[in-house]
matplotlib code that plots the C-alpha trace (Angstrom):
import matplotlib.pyplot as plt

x = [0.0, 1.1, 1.1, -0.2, -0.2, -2.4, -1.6, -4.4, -7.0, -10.1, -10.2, -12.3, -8.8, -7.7, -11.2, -11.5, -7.9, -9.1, -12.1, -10.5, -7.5, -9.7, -11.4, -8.0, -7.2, -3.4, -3.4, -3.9, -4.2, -2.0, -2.7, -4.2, -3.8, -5.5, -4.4, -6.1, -4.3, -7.3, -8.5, -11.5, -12.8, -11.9, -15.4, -16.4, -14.4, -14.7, -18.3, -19.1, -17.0, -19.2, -18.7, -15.9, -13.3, -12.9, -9.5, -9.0, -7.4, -3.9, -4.3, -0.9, 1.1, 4.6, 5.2, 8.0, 5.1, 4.3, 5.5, 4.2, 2.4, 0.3, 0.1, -2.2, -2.3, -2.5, 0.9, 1.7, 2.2, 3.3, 7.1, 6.8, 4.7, 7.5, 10.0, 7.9, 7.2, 10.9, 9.9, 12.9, 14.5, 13.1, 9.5, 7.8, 6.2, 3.2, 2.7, -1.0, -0.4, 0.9, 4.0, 6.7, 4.8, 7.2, 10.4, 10.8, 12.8, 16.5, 18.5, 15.3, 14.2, 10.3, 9.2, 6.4, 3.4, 1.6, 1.9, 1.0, 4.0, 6.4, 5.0, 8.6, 10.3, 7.4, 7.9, 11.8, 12.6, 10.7, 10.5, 9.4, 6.6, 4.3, 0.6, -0.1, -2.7, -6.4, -5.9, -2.4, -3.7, -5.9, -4.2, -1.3, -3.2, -4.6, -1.2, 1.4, 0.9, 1.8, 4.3, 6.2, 6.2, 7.4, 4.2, 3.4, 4.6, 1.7, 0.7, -2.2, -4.9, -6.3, -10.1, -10.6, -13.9, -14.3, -17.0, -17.8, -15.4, -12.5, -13.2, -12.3, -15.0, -15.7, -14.8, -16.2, -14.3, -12.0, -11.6, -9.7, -9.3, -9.6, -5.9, -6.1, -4.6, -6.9, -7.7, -5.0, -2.2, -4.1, -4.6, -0.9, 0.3, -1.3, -0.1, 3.3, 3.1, 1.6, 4.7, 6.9, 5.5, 5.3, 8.9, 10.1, 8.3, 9.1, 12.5, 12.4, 8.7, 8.6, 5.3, 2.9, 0.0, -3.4, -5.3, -8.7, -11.1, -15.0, -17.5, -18.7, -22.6, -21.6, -20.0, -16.7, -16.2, -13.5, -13.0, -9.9, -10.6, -6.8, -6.9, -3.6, -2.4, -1.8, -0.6, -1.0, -4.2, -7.1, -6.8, -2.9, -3.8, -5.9, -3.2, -0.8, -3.1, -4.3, -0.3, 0.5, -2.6, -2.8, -1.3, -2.4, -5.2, -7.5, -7.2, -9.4, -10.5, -13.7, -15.6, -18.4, -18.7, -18.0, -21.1, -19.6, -21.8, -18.5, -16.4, -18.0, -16.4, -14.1, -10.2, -10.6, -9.6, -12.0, -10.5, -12.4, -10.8, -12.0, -10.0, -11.1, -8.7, -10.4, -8.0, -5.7, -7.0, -6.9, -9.0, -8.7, -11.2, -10.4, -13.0, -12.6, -13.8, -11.2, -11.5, -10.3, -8.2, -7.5, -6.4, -7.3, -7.6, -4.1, -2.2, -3.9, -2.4, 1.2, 1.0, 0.0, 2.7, 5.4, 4.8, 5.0, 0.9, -1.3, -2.3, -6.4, -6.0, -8.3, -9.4, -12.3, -14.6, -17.9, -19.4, -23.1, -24.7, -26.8]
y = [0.0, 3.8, 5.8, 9.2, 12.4, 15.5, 19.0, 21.8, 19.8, 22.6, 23.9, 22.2, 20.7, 19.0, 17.6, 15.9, 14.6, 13.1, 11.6, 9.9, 8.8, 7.1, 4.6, 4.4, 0.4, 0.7, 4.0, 4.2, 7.7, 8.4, 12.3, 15.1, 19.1, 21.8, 25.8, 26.7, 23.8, 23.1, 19.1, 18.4, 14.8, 15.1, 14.4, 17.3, 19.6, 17.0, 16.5, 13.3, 10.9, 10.4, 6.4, 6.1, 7.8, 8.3, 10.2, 13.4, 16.2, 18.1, 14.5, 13.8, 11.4, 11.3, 13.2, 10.4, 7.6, 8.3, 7.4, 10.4, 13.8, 15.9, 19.6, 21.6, 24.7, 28.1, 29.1, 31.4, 28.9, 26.1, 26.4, 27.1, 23.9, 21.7, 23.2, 22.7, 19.1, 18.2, 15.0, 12.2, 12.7, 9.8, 10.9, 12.2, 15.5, 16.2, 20.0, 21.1, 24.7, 25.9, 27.4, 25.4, 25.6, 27.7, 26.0, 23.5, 22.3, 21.3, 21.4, 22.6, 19.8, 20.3, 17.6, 19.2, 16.4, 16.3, 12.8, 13.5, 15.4, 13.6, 10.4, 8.6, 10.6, 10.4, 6.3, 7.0, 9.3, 11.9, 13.0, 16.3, 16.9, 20.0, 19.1, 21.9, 24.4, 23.4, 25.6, 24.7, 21.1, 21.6, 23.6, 21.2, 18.5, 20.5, 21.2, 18.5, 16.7, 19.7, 20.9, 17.6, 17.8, 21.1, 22.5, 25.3, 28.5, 30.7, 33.0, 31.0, 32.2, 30.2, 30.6, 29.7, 28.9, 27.8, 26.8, 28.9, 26.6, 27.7, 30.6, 34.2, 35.3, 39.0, 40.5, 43.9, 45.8, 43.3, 40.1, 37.3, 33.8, 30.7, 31.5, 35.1, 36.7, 39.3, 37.9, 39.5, 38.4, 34.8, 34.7, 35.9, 33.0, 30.6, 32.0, 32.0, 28.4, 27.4, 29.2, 27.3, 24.2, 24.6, 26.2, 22.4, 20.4, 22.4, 24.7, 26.4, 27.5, 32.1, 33.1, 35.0, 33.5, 35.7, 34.1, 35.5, 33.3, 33.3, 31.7, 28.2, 27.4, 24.3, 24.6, 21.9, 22.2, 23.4, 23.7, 25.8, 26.6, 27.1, 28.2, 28.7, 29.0, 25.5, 24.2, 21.2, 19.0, 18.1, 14.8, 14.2, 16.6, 14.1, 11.0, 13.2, 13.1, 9.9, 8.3, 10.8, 9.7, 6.1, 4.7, 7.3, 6.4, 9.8, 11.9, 11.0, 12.4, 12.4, 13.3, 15.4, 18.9, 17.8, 18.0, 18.4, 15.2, 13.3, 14.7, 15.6, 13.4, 12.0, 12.0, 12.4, 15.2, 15.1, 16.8, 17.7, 19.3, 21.8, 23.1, 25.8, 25.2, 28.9, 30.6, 27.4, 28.0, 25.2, 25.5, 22.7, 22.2, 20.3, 20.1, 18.3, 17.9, 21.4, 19.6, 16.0, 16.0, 19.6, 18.8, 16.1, 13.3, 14.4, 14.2, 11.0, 10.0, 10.9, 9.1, 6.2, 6.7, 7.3, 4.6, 1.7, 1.1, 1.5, 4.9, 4.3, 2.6, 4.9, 6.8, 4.4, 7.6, 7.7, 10.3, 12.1, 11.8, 14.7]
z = [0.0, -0.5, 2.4, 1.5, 3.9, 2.8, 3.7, 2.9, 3.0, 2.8, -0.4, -3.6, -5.4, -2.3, -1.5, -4.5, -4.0, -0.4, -2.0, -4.8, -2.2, 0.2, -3.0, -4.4, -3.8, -3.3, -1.3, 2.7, 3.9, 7.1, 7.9, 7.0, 7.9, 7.1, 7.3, 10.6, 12.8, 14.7, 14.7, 13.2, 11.4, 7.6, 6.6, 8.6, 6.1, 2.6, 1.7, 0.6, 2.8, 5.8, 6.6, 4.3, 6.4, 10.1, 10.2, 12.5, 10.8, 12.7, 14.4, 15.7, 13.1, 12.5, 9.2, 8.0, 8.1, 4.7, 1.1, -0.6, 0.6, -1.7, -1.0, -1.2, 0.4, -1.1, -3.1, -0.7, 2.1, 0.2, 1.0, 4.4, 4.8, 2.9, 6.0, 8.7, 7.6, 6.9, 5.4, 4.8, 1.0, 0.0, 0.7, -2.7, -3.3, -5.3, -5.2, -6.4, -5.4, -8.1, -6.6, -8.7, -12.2, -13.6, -11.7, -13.9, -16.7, -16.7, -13.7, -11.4, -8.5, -9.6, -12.7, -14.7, -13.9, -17.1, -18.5, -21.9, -22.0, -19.0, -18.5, -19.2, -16.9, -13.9, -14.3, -13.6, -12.3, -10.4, -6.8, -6.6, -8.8, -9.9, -11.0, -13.7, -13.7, -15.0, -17.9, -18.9, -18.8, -21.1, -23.6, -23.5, -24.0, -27.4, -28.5, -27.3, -30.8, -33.1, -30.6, -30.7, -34.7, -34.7, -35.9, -34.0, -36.0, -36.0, -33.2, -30.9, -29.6, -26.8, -25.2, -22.1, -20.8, -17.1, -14.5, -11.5, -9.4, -11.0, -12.1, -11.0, -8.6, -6.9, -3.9, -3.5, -5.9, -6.6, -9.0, -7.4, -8.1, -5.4, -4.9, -4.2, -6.9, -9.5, -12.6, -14.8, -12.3, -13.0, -16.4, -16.8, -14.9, -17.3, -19.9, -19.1, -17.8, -21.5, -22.9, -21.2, -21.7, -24.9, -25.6, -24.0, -26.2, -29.2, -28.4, -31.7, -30.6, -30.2, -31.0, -29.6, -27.0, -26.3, -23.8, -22.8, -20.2, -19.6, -17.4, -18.7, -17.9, -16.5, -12.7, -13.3, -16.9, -18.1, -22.0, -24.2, -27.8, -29.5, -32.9, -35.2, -38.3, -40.1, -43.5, -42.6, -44.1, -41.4, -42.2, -41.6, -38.5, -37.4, -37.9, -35.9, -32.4, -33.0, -33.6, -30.2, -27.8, -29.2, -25.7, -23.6, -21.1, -20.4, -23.6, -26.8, -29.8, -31.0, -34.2, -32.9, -30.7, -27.0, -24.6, -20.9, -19.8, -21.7, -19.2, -15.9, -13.0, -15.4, -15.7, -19.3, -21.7, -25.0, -27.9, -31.4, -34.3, -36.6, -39.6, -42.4, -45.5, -46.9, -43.8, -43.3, -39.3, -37.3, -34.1, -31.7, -28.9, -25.2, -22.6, -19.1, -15.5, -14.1, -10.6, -11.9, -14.9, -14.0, -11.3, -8.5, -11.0, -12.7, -9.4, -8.7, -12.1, -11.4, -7.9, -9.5, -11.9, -9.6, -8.0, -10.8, -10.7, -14.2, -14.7, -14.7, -11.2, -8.8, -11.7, -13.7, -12.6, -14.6, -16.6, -15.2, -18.1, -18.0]

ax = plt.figure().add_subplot(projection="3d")
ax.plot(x, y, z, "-o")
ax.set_aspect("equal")
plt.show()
């Protein structure tokens, strides 16, 4: 079994983390904190647990116990957390705060965890490990196959639109997002992440990103419209992702306009292709769960990955079909 600790454990990412850890079959959840300190049971704080977990958050448990810990706490706190655990070098890290998506590359500590992009080197040799944004997820996902052919050398413009868990709420005068920050700082950071990403995959890649976000109808959905420039025919488009995602486990593409019932509660990424040969535009659309595969369902993936176990295991998570 893999022993998991959980710090952070109030907000909406890590509660779907702690629900999909306590069905996981191979996982057996040690601790958990959360940012005030105080102890309180876990399914007081995570709805949807009561009589599948009895553990006391803050409850006293020696940090080392564990084989991996996820964090989860806001950015901000995130290395100060790390210190104050001092967890054994052998202990992996899963960060879903965010805090190391742009620390990452060669010579850094932090492995970018997006499989579709790093699975080889999760399997061998990860320890620390960044889960991406939701949106960077997504629009990786969309691109990886071009990016990997060289493909992208077109400015892209990338629209993002997001459920009301994800996205940038009010406060007074103010737009801030679940991690505090207005929604330009937000957006920015997304952007920058996608950039980077994308400039690994594909080093000779310098072109301009615009990146503009709206509020999906549908609470958890998450879906990124990229559209670029493309010589290339639809057709041997479509060979390229299909060759790329043939052995890949949560992203497929489909032949028909995505409806979020495909991908609510789901690890999947769904991706449809659109390509006008009048303007040569490619416009490639992704759509998934922000909460699972953007995020709690992705992490889940890279444990299971680190760890030697198949990547669907804990994640056979149905669709709600409405």
């Amino acid at each position: 079994m893999i022993k998991v600790g959980i710090t952070g454990c109030e907000n909406l990412r890590a509660a779907e983390l702690v629900r999909l850890l306590i069905n996981h079959p191979d996982v057996e959840l040690m601790w958990a904190t959360n940012t005030t300190g105080s102890a309180v049971r876990l399914d007081h704080i995570v709805p949807g647990i009561v009589g599948e977990c009895d553990l006391m958050v803050n409850d006293e448990h020696p940090r080392d116990s564990v084989d991996v810990v996820f964090t989860c706490d806001p950015r901000e706190r995130q290395a100060r957390v790390l210190d104050e655990l001092a967890l054994p070098a052998d202990t992996r890290v899963i960060d879903m705060s965010g805090s190391h998506n742009l620390d990452h590359g060669e010579n850094k500590p932090w492995t970018y965890g997006l499989s579709e992009m790093q699975r080889r080197v999760l399997v061998h040799d990860a320890r620390q490990v960044t889960v991406p944004g939701n949106v960077a997820v997504a629009s990786l996902v969309a691109l990886m196959p071009m990016a990997r052919n060289l493909l992208l050398n077109s400015p892209l413009t990338l629209h993002v639109a997001m459920g009301s868990l994800g996205f940038p709420c009010c406060d007074g005068d103010r737009a801030v997002t679940l991690d505090g920050m207005d929604a330009q700082q937000w957006m920015d950071l997304q952007r920058q992440e996608v950039v980077m990403a994308l400039t690994q995959c594909q080093s000779s890649f310098n072109q301009p990103v615009e990146m503009s976000i709206t509020p999906h109808a549908e609470h958890r959905t998450l879906a990124v419209d990229v559209r670029f420039s493309c010589g290339v025919d639809e057709e041997m488009v479509r060979q390229l992702y299909e060759q790329y995602y043939h052995d890949h486990n949560f992203v497929f593409l489909v032949d028909r306009p995505i409806v979020t019932a495909d991908v609510e509660n789901t690890n999947k990424c769904l991706l449809y292709l659109e390509k006008d040969d009048s303007s040569q535009m490619l416009t490639i659309h992704a759509v998934m769960d922000l909460l699972l595969k953007g995020s709690a369902g992705t992490a889940v993936h890279v444990m299971n990955l680190l760890f030697g176990l198949h990547e669907r295991v804990g994640l056979n998570l149905k669709a709600t079909g409405c």
